[in-house]
Structures are given as structure tokens and as C-alpha cells.
N, C-alpha and C positions, 0 to 999 in steps of 0.2 A: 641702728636704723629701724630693725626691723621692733624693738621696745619702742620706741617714738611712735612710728606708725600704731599701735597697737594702742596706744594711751592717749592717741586722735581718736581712732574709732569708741574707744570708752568717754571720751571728753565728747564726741557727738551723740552717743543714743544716751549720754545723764542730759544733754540740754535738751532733745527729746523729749525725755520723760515726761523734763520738766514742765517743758510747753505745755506738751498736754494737761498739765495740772491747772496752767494757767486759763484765766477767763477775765474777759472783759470787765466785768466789776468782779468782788471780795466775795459775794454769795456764790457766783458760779466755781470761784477758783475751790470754792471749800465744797462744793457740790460734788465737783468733776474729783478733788481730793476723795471725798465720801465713798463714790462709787471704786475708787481704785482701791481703796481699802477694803470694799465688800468683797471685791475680786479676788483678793489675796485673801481675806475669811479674816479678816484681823478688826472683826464686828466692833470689839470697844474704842477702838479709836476712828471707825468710821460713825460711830454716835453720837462720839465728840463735835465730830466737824457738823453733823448734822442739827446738834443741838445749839451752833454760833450762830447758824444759820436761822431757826428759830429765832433764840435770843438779841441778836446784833442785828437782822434783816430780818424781821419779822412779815415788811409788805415790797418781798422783794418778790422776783417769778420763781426764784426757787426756793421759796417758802412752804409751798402747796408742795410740789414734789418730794420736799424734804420728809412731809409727816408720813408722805406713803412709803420713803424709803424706809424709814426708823419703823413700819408697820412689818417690811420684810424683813429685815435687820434681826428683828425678834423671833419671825418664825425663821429664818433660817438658825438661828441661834437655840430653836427647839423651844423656846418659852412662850407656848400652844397659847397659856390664859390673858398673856400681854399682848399676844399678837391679836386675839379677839378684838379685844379691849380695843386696842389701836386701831383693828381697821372697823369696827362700830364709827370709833369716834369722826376718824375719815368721810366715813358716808354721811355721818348725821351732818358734817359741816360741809358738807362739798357733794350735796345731793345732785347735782348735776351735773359732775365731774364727768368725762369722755372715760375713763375707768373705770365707774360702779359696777359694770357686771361684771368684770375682775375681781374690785376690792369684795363684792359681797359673796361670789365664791370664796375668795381666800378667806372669810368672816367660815364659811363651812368647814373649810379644809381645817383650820385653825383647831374647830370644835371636835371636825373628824377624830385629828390626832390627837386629841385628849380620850380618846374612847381605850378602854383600859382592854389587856389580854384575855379576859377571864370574864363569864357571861356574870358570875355572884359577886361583884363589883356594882358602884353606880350607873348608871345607862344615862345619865341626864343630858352629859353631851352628844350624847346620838338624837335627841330627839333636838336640840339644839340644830346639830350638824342638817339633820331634814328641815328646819324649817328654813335655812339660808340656801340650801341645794334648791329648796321648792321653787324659794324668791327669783332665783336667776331662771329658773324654768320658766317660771309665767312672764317676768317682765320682760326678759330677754330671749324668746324665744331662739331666734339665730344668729344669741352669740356662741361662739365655741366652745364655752363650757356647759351647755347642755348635755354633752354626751355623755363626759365626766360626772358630772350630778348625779345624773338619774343612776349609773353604776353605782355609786358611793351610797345614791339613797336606800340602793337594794341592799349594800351590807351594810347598812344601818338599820334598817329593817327586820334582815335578819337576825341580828341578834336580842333585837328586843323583844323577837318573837321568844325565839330560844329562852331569855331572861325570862318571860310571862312561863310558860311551861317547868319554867325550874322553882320558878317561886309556888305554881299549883302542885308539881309533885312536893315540894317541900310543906307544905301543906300536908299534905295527904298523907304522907310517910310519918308525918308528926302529930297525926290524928286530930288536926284541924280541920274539920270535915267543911264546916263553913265559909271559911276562909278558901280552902283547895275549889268547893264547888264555883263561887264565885269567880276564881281566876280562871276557870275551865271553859265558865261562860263567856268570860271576857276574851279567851283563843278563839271558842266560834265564832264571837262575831266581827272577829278582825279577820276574816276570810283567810283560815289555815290552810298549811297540805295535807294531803288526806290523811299521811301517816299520824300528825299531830291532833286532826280532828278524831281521828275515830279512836285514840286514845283518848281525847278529850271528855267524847260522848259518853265513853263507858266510865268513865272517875265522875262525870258528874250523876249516873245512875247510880255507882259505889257509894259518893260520898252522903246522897240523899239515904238512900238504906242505913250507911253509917251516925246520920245525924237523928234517926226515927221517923226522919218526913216520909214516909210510905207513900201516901198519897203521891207527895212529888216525884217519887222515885215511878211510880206507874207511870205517871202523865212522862217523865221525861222519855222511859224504856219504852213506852207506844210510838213518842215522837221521834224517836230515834235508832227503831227496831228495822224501820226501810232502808236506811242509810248504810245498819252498822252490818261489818264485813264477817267473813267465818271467824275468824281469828278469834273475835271476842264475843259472837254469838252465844253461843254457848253456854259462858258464862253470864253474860247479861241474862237470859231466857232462868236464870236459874237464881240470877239475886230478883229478877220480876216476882217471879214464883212464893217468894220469902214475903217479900214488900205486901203481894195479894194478902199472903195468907194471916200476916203478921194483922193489917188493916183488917179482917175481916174477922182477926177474934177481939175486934174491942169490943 
């Protein structure tokens, strides 16, 4: 008895299941299939269902739905450059869609997670990642991924800072003087922290002494003698000294 009873209750939650898989027309049932498959993580066979649905119902209601799903399908799946790719494409055709400021975060997030461990790596998709964080900033003011953004856009930020600083010491350490002063400049005028500035300011007095620009190295060490802190006084007031004396035996 108590086997019977027990193979009712399993014979009711499989017709369950099933129900729910079912849908009024053939798009939904493979939709409603799609999503139980993402549930359980078993991505390749919920792409299948999603790609019938494309294919065989191309202008049905869950057509539109389908392509955002196969959008997420891929970033949960970790494949960062497909999932861009997808939900680009999503926006360009569904500019009006009740989800763009979703899809065009998840367009950042996408780029986010391609941002590598290691600052002497590419940076390209951080500056990617900022300009789809920016886009949901400005259009969407008070949708709910605001807050998120603007977090993401400061650790995107940050490392491209970091990046810029490590490409001028690498410069500098490799007696690219020209090269190092240039990217030194390029830190001041991205509004550093002080620690990065007033390193900055002294490598670009260094690297002018280094290159024979004297001259330059005066005008920078005048312009940056107010600013610059004890730490590297000192030595600056002493490559000045050089740069003066050096200039004044031509």
C-alpha cells in the first residue's frame, strides 16, 4: 500500500512538472522549457530551446525575450565577449525595450568582467566598461543600477590610473625620458591623488633634466616648487640647481 501510495505522489509532482513546462502555444512551452533549464545551469540545452524559438517562431511574444535570455545564458556561462556582443545587439534592435537600462548595464558588467588581474595587462575593457556605466548614469538616472555604476566606474578608474603611473615609471626606469615625462603629464591632468601627483611632478622635473631640456626642467621645478611636499624637495631644489647651472654654461 504504502509503495502505491508513494508512486501516486511521484506520478503527481512529474505531471506537475510537466504542466508547468507547458504553454499555450509551442514558443511558450520551449521558453518556459528554457528558463527551467537555466535554473538547473544546464546552459547548452537551454540555448537549444531558445534558438527554436528564434528559428521556428521567429514573430512570436517570445522571440524578443528569447534573445535577452541567450544574452544572459552567456554571461552566466562566463563568456564576457559574447555576452557584450549580445546584449549590443539587443539594444541596437529593441531601443525601446522596457529593459535597456538593464540590458545596457549588463553591456558594462559584461566588459567589467573581462578587466584582467593584473594592472600590465590591456585596460580596454575598463574604458569600455565606463562608457556603458556612464550611459545608464545619464539616461537612466533613477533606475537602480545607478549605484552600482558609479562603484564599478571608480574601480575602473582606478586602475587605469594605476595602469597610466606604471607605464610612466616604466618609462623612466628604462630611460625613456620622453616617453615617462609625457605620461607624467597625462596623470596631472587626470586629477591624481596627491601621492601619485607629487610623484608625478618630480619625474617630470627628473625626466626634463634627464632628456637636456633644462629650460623645461626650470619652468616645470618653479611651477611645481609650491605644490611639491618635503619628501621630494630636496631633491628637486637640487636637480633645479643642475638644470640652472647646466643652462647657463651654454
Amino acid at each position: 500500500m504504502k509503495s502505491l501510495v508513494l508512486f501516486l505522489i511521484l506520478m503527481f509532482l512529474g505531471a506537475c512538472s510537466s504542466d508547468e513546462q507547458k504553454g499555450r502555444t509551442e514558443a511558450e512551452s520551449l521558453f518556459k522549457e528554457a528558463q527551467s533549464l537555466i535554473k538547473a545551469e544546464r546552459y547548452i540545452l537551454a540555448n537549444e530551446k531558445l534558438n527554436q524559438i528564434k528559428t521556428q517562431h521567429p514573430y512570436s511574444y517570445y522571440a524578443t525575450p528569447s534573445e535577452l535570455l541567450q544574452a544572459e545564458v552567456l554571461f552566466k556561462q562566463e563568456s564576457y565577449v559574447e555576452s557584450a556582443a549580445s546584449f549590443i545587439l539587443f539594444r541596437d534592435f529593441h531601443p525601446k525595450h522596457e529593459k535597456i537600462p538593464y540590458v545596457i548595464f549588463m553591456i558594462g558588467e559584461s566588459y567589467f568582467n573581462q578587466l584582467p588581474t593584473t594592472i600590465d595587462r590591456d585596460l580596454d575593457s575598463a574604458v569600455e566598461a565606463i562608457k556603458y556605466y556612464e550611459e545608464v548614469i545619464a539616461k537612466y538616472p533613477d533606475s537602480k543600477y545607478v549605484k552600482d555604476a558609479k562603484g564599478k566606474i571608480g574601480d575602473c578608474k582606478k586602475m587605469l590610473r594605476q595602469k597610466e603611473l606604471y607605464i610612466a615609471d616604466f618609462y623612466f626606469k628604462t630611460k625613456v625620458y620622453q616617453g615617462a615625462r609625457y605620461w607624467y603629464e597625462e596623470i596631472l591632468a587626470n586629477n591624481p591623488k596627491q601621492k601619485d601627483k607629487q610623484h608625478s611632478m618630480f619625474r617630470i622635473v627628473a625626466s626634463s633634466a634627464e632628456m637636456k631640456d633644462y629650460k623645461g626642467c626650470i619652468n616645470f621645478g618653479e611651477k611645481f616648487t609650491p605644490e611639491i611636499e618635503k619628501e621630494y624637495k630636496d631633491e628637486l631644489q637640487s636637480i633645479l640647481k643642475q638644470c640652472l647651472k647646466k643652462l647657463n654654461s651654454k
